[in-house]
N, C-alpha and C positions, 0 to 999 in steps of 0.2 A: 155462649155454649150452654146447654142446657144440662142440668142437673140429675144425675139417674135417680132413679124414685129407690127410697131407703130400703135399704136389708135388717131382718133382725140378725139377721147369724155374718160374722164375718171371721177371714181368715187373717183378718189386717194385726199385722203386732206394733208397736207404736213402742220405742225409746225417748225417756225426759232426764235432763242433765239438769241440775238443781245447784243448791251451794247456801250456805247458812248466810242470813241477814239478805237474800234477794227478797224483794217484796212483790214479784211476782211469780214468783214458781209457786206456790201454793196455788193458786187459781188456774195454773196449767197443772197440776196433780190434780186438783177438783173437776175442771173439765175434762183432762183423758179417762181419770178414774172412773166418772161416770159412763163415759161410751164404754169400759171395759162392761159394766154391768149391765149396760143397754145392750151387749152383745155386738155393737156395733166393730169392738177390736176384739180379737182374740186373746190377745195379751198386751202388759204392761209392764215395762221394766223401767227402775227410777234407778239413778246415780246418783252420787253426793257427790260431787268431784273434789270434794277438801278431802272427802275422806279416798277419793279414787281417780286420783288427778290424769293419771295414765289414759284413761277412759276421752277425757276430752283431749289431749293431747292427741291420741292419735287420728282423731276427727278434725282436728285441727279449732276446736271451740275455744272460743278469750270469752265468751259471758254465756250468760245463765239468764234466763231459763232458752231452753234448745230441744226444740223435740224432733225426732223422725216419725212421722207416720207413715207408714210403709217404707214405698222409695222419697216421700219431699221430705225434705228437710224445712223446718218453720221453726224461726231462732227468735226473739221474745214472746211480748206476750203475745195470745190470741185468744178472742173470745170464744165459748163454748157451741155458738154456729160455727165459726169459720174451722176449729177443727172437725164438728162432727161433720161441714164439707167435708175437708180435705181425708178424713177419716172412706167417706162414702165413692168417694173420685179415686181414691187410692185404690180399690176393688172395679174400678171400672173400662173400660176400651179406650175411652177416649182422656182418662184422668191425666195423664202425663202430660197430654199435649197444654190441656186447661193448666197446670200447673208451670207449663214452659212460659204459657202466654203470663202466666200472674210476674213469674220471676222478672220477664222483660218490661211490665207494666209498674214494676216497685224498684226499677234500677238497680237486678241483683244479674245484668247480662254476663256478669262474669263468671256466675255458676252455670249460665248456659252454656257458655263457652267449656266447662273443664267438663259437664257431661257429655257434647257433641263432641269433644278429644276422647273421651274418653268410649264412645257409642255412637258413633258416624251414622245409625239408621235415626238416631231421633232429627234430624236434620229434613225425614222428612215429614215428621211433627210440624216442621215449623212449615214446611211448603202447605201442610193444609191450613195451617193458620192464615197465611194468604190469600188462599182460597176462597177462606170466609169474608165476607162484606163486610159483616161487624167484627172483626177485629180490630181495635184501635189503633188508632196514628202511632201514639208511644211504642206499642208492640211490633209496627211493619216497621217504623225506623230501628226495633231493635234486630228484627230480622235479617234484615238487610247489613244492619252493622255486624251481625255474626258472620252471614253469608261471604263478608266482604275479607274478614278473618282467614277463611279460606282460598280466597281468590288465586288461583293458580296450582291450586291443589286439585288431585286426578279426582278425588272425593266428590268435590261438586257437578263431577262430569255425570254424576249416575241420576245427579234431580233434574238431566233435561227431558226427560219420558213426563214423569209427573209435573214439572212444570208448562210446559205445552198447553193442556187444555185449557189453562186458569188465560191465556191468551184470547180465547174466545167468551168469554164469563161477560156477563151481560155487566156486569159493572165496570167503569171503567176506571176506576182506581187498581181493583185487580190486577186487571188486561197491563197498566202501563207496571204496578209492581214485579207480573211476572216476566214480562219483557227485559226490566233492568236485572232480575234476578238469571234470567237465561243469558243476560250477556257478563255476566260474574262467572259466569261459570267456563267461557270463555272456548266452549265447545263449538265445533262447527256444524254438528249438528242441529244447533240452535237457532240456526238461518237463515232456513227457509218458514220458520213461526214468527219469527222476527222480521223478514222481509213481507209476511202477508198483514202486518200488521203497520206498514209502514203507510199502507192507505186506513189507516185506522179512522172513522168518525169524530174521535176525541184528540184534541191536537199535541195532550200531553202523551196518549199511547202513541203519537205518531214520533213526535219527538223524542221518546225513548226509544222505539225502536229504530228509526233511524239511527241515532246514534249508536247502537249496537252493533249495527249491521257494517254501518263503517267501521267500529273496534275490531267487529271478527272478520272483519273481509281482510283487514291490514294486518290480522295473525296469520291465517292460513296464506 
């Protein structure tokens, strides 16, 4: 996913949770501090948490250093690139999704899971992550592990619209991902995409969809 080109002015405010004798919250003060200057954050708000333990407690933080920029959350260290990323993607259209995929690709699937409990639409964040050819293996199998989190919930009935088209996607990694994902979802409207793909070219799309088609023919 490609990078939005930099802002001087931003409206991004950025939280860092600290604590005396870490040896690395200093270099995450030095790097948010400076995007503060570079105009890149709007603001910075630092915690002591020895001195304002409350503060991490109710975020639920056990170490230090922990910063939010914007909506991510990024708990050690990080270098002075990767926040002013995540600093630049936090201001942008597609930032959340880039940050869904990062979460799946560092084996943190569990905070994706208490955001999509918590905001059912970023769910379909993740259907365009599928969408994409280059998103990586780590990331569709964590996809698919969310997806599967939900399985028999009315919730995943609403990504059979947007899942469809990724049926026809000239890749065929896609085509057989979003097959298995339409039939998670265990809609019967999912069906007849699933049945036209069961003469699929690629014998992994075919085999996934066949299986599907028998899963929701034996529901309905």
């Amino acid at each position: 996913m490609s990078v939005p080109p930099e802002s001087p002015v931003s409206t991004i405010s950025a939280l860092l949770l600290i604590a005396p004798g870490c040896p690395h919250c200093a270099g995450m003060l030095e790097g948010l501090g400076a995007l503060v200057k570079e105009g890149r954050l709007a603001r910075l708000e630092v915690v002591n948490i020895a001195v304002e333990p409350a503060v991490a407690q109710e975020l639920g933080i056990r170490s230090v250093p922990w910063a939010r920029v914007g909506d991510f959350h990024l708990p050690g260290l990080h270098t002075p690139g990767e926040l002013r990323h995540w600093a630049e993607m936090a201001g942008h259209e597609d930032g959340m999704t880039a940050y869904l995929a990062d979460l799946l690709a560092t084996a943190r699937r569990h905070e994706v899971l208490e955001r999509v409990r918590a905001d059912s639409a970023l769910l379909l964040r993740l259907v365009d992550l599928l969408g994409d050819p280059d998103t990586a293996l780590s990331v569709r199998i964590g996809i698919m592990a969310t997806f599967e989190e939900f399985q028999g919930n009315e919730t995943l009935e609403t990504l059979v619209g947007p899942l469809i088209p990724h049926t026809s996607h000239v890749d065929a990694r896609v085509r057989a991902d979003a097959c298995h994902a339409l039939t998670l979802t265990g809609s019967a409207r999912a069906l007849p995409a699933l049945q036209a793909c069961v003469d699929d070219p690629d014998p992994e799309v075919r085999e996934t969809a066949a299986d599907g088609v028998e899963l929701l023919e034996r529901a309905v």
